[in-house]
C-alpha positions as CSV (number, residue, x, y, z in Angstrom):
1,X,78.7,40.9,63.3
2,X,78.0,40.1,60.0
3,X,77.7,43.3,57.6
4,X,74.4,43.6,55.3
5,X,74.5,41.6,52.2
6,X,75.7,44.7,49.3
7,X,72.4,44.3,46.4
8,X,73.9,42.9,43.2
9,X,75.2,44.7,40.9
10,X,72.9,45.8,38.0
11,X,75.1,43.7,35.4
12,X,74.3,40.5,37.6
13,X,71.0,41.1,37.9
14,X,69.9,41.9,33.9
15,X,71.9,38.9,33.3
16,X,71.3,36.3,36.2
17,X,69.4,33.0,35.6
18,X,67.1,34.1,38.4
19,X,63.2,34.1,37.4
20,X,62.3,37.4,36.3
21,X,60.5,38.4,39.3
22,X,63.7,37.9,41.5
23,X,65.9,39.6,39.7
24,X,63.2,42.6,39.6
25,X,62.9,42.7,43.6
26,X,66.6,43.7,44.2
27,X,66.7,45.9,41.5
28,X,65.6,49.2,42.9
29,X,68.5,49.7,45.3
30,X,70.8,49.8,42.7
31,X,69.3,52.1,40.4
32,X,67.6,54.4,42.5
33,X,69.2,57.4,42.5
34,X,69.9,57.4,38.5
35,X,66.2,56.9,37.9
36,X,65.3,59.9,40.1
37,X,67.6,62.1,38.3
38,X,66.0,61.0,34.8
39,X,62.6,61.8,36.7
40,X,63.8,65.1,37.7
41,X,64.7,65.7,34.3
42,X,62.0,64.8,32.7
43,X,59.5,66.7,35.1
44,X,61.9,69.8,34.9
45,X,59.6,72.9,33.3
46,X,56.4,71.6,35.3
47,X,54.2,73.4,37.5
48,X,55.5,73.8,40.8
49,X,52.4,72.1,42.7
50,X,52.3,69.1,39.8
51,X,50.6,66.4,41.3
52,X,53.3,63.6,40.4
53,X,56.6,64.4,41.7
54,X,60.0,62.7,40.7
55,X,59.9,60.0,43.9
56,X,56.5,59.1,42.3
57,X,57.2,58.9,39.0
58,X,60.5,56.6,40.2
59,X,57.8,54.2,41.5
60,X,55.3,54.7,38.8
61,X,58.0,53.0,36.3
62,X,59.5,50.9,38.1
63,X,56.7,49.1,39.2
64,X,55.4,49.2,35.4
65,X,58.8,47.6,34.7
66,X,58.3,44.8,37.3
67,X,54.9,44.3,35.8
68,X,56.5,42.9,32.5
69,X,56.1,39.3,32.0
70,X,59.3,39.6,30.2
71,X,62.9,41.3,31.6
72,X,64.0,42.0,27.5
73,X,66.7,44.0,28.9
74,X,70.4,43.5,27.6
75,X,72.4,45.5,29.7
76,X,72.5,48.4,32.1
77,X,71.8,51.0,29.1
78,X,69.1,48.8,27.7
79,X,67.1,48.9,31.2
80,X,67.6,52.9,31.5
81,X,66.0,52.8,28.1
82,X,63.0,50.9,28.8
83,X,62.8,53.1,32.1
84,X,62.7,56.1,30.1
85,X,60.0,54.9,27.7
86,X,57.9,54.0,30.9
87,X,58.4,57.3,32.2
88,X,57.0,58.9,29.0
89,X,54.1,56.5,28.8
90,X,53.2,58.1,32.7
91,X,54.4,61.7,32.0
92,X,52.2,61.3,29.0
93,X,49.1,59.2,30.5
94,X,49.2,62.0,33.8
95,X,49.0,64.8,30.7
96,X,45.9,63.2,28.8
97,X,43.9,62.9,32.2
98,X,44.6,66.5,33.3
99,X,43.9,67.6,29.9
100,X,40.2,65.9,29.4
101,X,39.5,67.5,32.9
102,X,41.0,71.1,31.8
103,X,39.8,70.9,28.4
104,X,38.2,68.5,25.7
105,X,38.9,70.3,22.3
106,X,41.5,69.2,20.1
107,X,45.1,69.1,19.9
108,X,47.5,72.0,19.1
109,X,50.4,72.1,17.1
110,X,53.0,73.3,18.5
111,X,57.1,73.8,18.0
112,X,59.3,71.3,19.8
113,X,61.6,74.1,21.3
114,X,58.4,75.3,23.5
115,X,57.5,71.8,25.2
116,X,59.6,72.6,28.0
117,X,58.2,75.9,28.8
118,X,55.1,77.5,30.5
119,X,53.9,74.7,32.7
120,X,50.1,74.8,32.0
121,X,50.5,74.3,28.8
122,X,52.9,71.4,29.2
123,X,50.0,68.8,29.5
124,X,48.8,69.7,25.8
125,X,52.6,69.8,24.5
126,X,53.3,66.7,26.2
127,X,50.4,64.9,24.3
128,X,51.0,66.7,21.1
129,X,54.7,65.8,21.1
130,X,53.8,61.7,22.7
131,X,51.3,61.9,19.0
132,X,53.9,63.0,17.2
133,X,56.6,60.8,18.5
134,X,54.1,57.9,17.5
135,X,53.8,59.3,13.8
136,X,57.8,59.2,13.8
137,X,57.6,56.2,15.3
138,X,55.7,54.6,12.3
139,X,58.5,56.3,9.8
140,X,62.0,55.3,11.6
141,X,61.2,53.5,15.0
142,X,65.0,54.3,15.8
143,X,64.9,57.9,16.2
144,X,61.8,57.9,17.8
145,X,63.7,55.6,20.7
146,X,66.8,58.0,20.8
147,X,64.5,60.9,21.5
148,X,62.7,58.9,24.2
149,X,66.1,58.3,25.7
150,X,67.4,61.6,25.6
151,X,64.1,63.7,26.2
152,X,62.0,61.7,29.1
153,X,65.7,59.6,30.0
154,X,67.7,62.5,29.9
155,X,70.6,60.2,28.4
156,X,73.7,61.4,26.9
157,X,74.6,60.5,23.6
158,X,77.3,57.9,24.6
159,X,74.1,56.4,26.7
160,X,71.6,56.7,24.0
161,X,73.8,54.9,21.8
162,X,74.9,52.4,24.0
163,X,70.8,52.0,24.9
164,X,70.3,51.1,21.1
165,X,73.4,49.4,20.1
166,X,74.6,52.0,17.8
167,X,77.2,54.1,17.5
168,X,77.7,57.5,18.8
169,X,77.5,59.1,15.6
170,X,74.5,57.9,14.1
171,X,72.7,58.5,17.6
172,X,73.5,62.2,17.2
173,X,72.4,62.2,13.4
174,X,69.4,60.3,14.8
175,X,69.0,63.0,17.2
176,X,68.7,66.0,14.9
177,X,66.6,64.4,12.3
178,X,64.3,63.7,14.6
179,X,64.2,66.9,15.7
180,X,63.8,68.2,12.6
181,X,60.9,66.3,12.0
182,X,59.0,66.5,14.9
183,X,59.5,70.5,14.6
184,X,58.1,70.4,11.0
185,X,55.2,67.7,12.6
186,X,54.6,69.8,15.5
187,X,54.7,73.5,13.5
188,X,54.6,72.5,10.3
189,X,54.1,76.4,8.8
């Protein structure tokens, strides 16, 4: 009896030869269960009955990552990178529709410490802090990625850095400067 063929492992696939649309199809098995607990993470502080749950938002990216003409990723860190910027971009794109149905008016400021809070206002936070992220963006493009990985990714430091090819220690300098700003951006009294 021959036993299942074992998917490759993650480092054989971001690397392999294999047309990008290959390489994408076995892909899922093997990181699964590490992109369901950034989902959780990143979904953590919601409203109990929120309409995209983590299984969904799993999907949501990964099928937006299988969409990309190109695979730019270098190595396993790399990919959970790219996976937590496409969670962002959903989180975020989920926030903006509920918000134009709820609402209509204008933007708050708000302090970065309170996006994770009360989850009806986590829609408007989530858009005010995606705004703001852009704005940082536009100054250092570098912290703006190391929050995406440790905010919507929930990556470690030692992941972050890895993620970016940097080292450890600016990826935590990275970390609270951009914190810093997006506070002073978000409540800037």
């Amino acid at each position: 009896m021959d036993a299942e063929p074992r998917p490759p492992p993650l480092s054989i696939l971001l690397d392999s030869a294999r047309p990008a649309a290959d390489r994408v199809q076995g892909l899922l098995p093997e990181v699964y269960e590490q992109l369901r607990a950034a989902a959780r993470n990143a979904l953590r502080g919601e409203r109990k009955d929120h309409t995209l749950q983590a299984t969904a938002l799993v999907h949501e990216a990964y099928l937006r990552i299988a969409g990309s003409r190109e695979i730019p990723w270098e190595n396993r860190a790399h990919f959970y990178a790219a996976a937590a910027q496409a969670m962002r971009r959903i989180l975020v794109d989920h926030a903006r529709s509920r918000r134009a149905v709820r609402h209509g008016g204008a933007l708050q400021r708000v302090p970065l410490e309170s996006v994770a809070p009360a989850a009806e206002e986590r829609a408007d936070l989530l858009v005010a802090l995606d705004e703001a992220l852009d704005r940082l963006r536009r100054l250092d493009e570098r912290q703006a990625r190391v929050v995406e990985c440790r905010f919507f990714g929930g990556m470690t430091e030692e992941e972050t850095a890895e993620a970016l090819g940097i080292g450890v220690r600016t990826a935590r300098r990275d970390w609270v400067k951009a914190k810093s700003w997006l506070h002073g951006d978000l409540y800037p009294d």
